[in-house]
C-alpha positions in Angstrom: 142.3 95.2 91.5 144.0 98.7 92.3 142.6 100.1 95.5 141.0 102.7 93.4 138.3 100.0 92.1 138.5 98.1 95.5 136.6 101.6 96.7 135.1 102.1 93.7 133.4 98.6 93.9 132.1 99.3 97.2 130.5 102.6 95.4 128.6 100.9 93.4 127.5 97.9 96.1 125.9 101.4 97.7 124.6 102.4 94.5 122.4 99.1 93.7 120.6 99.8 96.8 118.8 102.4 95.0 118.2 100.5 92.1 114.4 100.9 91.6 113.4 104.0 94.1 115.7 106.9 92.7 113.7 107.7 89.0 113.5 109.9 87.1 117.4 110.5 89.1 119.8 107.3 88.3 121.0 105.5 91.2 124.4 106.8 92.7 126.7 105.4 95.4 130.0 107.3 97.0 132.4 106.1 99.5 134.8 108.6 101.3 138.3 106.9 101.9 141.1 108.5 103.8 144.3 106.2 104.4 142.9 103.4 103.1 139.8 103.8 105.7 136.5 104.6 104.9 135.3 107.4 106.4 131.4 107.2 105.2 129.2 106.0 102.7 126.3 107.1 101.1 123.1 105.9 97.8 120.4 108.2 96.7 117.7 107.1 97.7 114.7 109.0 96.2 114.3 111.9 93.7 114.7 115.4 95.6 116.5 113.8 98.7 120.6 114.2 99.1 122.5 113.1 96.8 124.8 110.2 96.9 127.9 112.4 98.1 125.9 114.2 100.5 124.9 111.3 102.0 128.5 110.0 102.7 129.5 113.0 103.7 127.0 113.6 106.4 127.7 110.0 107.3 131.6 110.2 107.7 130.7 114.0 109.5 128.6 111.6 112.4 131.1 109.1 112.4 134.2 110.8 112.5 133.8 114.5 112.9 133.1 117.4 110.5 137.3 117.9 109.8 137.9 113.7 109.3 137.5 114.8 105.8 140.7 117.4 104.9 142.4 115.4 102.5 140.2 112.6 101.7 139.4 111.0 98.1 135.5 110.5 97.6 135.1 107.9 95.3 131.1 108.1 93.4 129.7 105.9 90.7 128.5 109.2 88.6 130.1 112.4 87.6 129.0 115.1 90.5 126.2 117.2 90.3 127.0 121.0 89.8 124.0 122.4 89.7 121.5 123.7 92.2 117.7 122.0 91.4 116.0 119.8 94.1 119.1 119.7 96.2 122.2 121.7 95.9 125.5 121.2 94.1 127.2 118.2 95.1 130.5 120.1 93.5 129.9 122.4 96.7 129.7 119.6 98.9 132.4 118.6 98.3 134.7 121.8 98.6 133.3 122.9 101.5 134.0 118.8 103.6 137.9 119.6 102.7 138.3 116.5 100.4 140.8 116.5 97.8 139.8 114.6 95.2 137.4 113.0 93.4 137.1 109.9 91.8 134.2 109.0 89.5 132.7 106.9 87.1 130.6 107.3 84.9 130.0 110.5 83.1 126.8 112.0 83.5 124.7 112.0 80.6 122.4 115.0 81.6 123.6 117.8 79.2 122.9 120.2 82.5 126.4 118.3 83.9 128.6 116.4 81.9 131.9 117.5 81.8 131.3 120.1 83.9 132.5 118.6 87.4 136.0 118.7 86.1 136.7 121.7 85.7 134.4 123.3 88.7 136.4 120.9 91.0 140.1 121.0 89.7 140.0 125.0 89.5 139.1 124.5 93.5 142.3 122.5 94.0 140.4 119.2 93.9 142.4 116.9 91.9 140.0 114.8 89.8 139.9 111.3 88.1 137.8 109.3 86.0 138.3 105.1 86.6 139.2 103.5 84.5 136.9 100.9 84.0 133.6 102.4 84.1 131.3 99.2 82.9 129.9 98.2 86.3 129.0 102.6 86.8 127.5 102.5 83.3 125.6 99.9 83.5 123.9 101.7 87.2 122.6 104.4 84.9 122.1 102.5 81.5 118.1 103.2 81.9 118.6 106.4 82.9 120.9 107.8 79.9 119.0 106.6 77.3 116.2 109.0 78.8 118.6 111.9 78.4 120.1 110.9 75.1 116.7 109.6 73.8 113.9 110.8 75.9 112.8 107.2 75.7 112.9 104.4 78.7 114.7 101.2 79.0 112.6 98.5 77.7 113.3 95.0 79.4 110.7 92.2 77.7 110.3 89.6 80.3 108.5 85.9 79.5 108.0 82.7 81.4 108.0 79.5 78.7 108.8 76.2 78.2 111.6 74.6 76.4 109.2 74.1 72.6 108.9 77.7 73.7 105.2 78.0 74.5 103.6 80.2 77.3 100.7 78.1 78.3 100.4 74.5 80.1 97.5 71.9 78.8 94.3 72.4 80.3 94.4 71.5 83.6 97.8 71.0 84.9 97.8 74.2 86.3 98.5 78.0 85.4 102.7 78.4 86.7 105.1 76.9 84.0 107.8 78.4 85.9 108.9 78.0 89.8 108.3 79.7 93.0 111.9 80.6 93.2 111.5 82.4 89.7 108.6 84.0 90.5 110.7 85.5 93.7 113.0 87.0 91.1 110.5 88.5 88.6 109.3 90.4 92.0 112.3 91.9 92.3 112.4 92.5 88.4 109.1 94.5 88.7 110.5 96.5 92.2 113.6 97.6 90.0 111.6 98.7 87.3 109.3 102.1 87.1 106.6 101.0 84.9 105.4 97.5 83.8 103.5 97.6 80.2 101.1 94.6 79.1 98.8 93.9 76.1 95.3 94.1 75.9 94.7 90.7 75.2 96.6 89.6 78.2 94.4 91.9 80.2 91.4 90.1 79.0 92.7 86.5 79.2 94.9 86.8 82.1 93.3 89.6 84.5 96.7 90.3 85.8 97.9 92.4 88.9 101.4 93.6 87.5 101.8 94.6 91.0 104.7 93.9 93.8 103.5 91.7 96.4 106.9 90.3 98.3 106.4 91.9 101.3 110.6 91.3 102.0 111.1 94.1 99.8 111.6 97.6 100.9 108.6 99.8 100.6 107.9 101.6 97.3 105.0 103.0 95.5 104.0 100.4 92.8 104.9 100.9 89.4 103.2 102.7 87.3 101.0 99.8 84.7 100.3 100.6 81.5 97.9 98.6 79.0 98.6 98.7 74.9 95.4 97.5 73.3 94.9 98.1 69.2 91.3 99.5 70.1 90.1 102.0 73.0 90.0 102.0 76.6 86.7 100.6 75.8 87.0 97.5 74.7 88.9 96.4 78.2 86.9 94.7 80.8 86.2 97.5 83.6 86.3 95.2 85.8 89.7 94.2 85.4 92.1 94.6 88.6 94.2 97.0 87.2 90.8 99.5 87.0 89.6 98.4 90.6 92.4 97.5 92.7 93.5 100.2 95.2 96.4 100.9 92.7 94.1 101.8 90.1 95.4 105.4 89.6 99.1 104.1 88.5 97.0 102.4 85.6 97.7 104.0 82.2 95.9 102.7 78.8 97.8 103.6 75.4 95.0 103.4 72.7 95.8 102.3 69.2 99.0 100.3 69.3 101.0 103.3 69.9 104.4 102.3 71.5 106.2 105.2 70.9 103.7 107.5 72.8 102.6 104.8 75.2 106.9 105.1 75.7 107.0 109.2 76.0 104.1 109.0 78.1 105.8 106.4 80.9 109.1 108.9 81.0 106.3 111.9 81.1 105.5 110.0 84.4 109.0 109.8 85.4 109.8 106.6 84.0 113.7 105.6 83.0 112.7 101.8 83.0 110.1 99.5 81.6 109.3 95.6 82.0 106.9 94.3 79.7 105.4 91.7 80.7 102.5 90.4 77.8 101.7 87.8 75.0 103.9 87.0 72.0 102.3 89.1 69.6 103.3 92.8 71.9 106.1 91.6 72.7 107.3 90.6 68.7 105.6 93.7 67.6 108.6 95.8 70.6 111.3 93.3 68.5 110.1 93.8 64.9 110.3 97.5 65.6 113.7 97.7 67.3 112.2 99.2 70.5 113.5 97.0 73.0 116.8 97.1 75.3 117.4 93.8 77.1 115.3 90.3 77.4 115.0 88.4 80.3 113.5 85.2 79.2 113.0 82.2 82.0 112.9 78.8 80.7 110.9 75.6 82.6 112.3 72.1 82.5 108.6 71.1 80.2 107.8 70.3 77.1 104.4 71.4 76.8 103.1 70.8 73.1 100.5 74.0 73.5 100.4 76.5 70.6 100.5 79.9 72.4 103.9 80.9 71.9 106.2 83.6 73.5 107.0 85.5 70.3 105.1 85.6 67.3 106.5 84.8 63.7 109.2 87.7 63.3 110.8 88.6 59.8 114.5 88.0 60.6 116.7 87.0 63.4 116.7 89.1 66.3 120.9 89.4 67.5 121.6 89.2 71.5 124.9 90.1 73.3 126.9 89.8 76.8 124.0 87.1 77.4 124.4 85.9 81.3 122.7 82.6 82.5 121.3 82.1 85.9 120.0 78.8 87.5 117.2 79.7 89.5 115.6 76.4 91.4 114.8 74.2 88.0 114.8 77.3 86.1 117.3 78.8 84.1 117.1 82.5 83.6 118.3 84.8 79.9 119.0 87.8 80.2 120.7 89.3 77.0 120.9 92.9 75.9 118.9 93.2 72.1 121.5 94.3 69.5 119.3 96.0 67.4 117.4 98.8 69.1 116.1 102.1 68.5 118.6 105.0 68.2 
């Protein structure tokens, strides 16, 4: 690695700390690096606080004094800002700590900046360079562009099955197919996501919390849940925990089948990322319509015979790439971007 991705690497280890907490915003990292020694480092953290390269710039000003920065490089996973909404220009930021250039990653996708930090910076005397190698940036705010490019959310379908591919276990041997140590991960799943979406059939069968309970997590405000049922809100049980619990005002129901809006209405709410989490039928009926980004499917070491099955019958193939396999106690975890999706 060139020492440019060697900082840029630690940029984006900053940036995964905000992975879940900084929507409708992306998550951002910076590091500022001044012969070869870090100065400070910075994420964003929520919507409307700093900035990523605010954040490392306050932190190198209390480490190391307001002038360490005169002729350092700041390296940040994401184009800077260089506008003034919540919080101000990060383009200004910049300038007025003294640092001399800028290295980024990815490009940002919000027409309000992209391309614009270039020129703002290098007609400041800021010399300015893109990596380049910009997967690892891209895929930081991967949920977050396809809102701005789409104005629709990342849609990750997640399911638990055995290896005949069935959902259920015979009567009686219990309700987990899958192990404690997987259910560990799918809470961190659900804390990286904005919004998890379920079927209404799955609400009446399973009466499901969709909720993050690992108390070793950070705290957040739970993710919005959203029910799609064919009928009305009326044909749900009212008793169901996502109507009574004390999250029951992050509960959404989309009436009719209707993904698409059920889809606008989650990014409405601030949304870049969805997990579904629901029977096979919702979850062919995301497939057979193309709507889906990315599957994370866990398989259990059982053959269970049963005849509720993950995915429904679906007219043709459905093509994954870059799939990545994860062990995860007897587990073993997909997770595979979907090759045909919406446009």
């Amino acid at each position: 690695m060139t020492s440019d991705e060697q900082w840029m690497a630690q940029a984006v280890a900053e940036a995964r700390k905000g992975i879940g907490l900084t929507s409708p915003n992306p998550p951002v990292g910076a590091v500022i690096v001044k012969n070869n020694i870090v100065l400070g480092k910075g994420w964003h953290q929520r919507a409307g606080e700093p900035h990523a390269e605010r954040k490392a710039i306050e932190d190198a000003s209390t480490s190391n004094g307001n002038d360490s920065m005169k002729g350092a490089t700041i390296y940040v996973t994401l184009e800077p800002c260089s506008t003034t909404g919540r919080t101000p220009a990060c383009t200004d930021g910049i300038r007025e700590a003294g640092i001399t250039r800028v290295c980024y990653g990815s490009v940002d996708p919000n027409p309000a900046h992209a391309g614009r930090a270039d020129a703002i910076l290098t007609n400041q005397g800021i010399k300015v360079d893109q990596i380049a190698d910009t997967t690892d940036c891209d895929s930081l705010i991967r949920a977050f562009a396809k809102v701005q490019n789409t104005g629709l959310p990342w849609v990750t379908l997640k399911s638990a099955m055995s290896l005949d591919g069935h959902i259920t276990r015979p009567t009686g041997e219990g309700q987990w197919l899958t192990s404690p140590e997987s259910r560990t991960v799918v809470q961190r799943m659900r804390y990286e996501s904005d919004a998890i979406l379920t079927g209404g059939q799955t609400l009446r069968v399973d009466d499901p919390a969709l909720t993050i309970r690992d108390t070793s997590l950070p705290n957040k405000p739970q993710p919005w849940r959203m029910v799609v049922t064919q009928g009305d809100k009326a044909s749900l049980p009212p008793t169901a925990q996502l109507f009574t619990d004390t999250h029951a005002d992050r509960t959404l129901v989309q009436e009719n089948g209707d993904l698409t809006t059920a889809r606008r209405t989650l990014v409405a709410k601030g949304c870049n990322s969805v997990l579904v989490e629901a029977g096979g039928t919702l979850m062919s009926a995301f497939l057979r319509a193309g709507l889906a980004d990315e599957v994370a499917l866990f398989y259990a070491p059982l053959i269970t015979g049963t005849d509720i099955s993950a995915f429904a019958p679906l007219p043709e193939d459905i093509p994954l790439a870059d799939p990545t396999y994860t062990r995860i106690g007897n587990d073993i975890l997909l997770r595979a971007s979907i090759l045909k999706t919406e446009n």
